[in-house]
C-alpha positions in Angstrom: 47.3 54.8 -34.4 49.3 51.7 -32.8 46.9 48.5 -32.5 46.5 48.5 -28.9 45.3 52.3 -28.5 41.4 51.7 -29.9 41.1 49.5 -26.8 43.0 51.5 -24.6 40.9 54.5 -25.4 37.9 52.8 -24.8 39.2 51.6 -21.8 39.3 55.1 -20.6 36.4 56.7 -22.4 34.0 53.8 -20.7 35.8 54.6 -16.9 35.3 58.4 -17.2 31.7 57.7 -18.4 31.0 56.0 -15.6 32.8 58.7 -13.3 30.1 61.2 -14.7 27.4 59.0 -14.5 28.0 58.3 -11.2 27.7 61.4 -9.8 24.9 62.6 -12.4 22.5 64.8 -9.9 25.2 64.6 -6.9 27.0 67.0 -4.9 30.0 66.9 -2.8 28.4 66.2 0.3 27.0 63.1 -1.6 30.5 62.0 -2.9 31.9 62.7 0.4 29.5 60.7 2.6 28.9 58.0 0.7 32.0 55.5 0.9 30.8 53.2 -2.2 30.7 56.1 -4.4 34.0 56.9 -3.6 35.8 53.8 -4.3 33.7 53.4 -7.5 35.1 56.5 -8.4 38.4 56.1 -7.3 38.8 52.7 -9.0 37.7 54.1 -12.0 39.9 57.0 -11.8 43.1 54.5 -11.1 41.4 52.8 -14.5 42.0 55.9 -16.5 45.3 56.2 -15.6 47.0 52.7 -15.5 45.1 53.0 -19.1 46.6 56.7 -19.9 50.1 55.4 -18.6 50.0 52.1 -20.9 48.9 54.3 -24.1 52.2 56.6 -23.2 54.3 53.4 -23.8 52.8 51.9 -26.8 51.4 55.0 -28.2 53.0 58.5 -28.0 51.7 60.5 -30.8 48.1 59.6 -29.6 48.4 60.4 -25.7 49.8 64.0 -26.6 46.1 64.5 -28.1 44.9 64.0 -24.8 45.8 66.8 -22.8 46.9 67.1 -19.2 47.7 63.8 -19.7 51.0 63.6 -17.4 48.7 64.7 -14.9 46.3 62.0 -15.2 48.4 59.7 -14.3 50.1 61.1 -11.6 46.5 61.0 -10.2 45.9 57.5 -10.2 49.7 57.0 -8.8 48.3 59.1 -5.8 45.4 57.4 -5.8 47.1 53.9 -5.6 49.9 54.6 -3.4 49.1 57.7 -1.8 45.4 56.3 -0.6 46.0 58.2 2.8 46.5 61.6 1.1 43.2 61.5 -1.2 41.4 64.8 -0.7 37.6 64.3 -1.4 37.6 68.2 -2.4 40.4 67.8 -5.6 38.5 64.0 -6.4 35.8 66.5 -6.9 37.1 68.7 -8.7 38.6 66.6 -11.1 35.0 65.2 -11.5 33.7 68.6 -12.4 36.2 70.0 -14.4 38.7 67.6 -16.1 36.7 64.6 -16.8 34.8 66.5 -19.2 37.6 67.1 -21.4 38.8 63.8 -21.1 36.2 62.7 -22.7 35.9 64.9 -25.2 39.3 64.0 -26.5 39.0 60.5 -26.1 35.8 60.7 -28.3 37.8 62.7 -31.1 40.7 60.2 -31.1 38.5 57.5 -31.4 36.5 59.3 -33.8 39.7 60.2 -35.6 40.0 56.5 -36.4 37.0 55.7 -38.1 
């Protein structure tokens, strides 16, 4: 593991807590109408990525443990530049299904290091 990518990984496993905390006892309808909760989210999500994206550069053989990672960051560069195009539905989905395993690996890379 390269120095930079304990931080880095914390980086990201402390955004995509807070992405599921967020929305701990929400639904949809919550995330949709509720504009602060949004952002939060989105910020955080744009955190994971610009953090996944760094840990490509400085740390191959780690960020290939993480999967869909390609993916991750093409989310936050939607997120960023795309703002216009965001659809609350896929943000939601992502939520649901993806952040999950994010952390999951995150917390066995970090693990991993111990």
């Amino acid at each position: 593991m390269q120095p930079k990518t304990p931080k880095l990984l914390e980086d990201i496993r402390d955004a995509a807590a807070f992405v599921s905390e967020a929305v701990r006892g929400k639904t949809i309808d919550d995330y949709h109408d509720d504009r602060i909760l949004r952002q939060a989210i989105e910020r955080n999500f744009e955190i994971i990525g610009e953090a996944m994206k760094r840990l490509a550069q400085h740390d191959p053989d780690s960020v290939a443990e993480i999967g869909d990672y390609r993916q991750i960051i093409a989310f936050r560069n939607i997120l960023i530049h795309g703002y216009d195009l965001v659809d609350h539905r896929l943000v939601w989905s992502t939520i649901q299904q993806q952040v999950p395993a994010l952390l999951r690996d995150v917390t066995a890379l970090l693990g991993s290091d111990d």
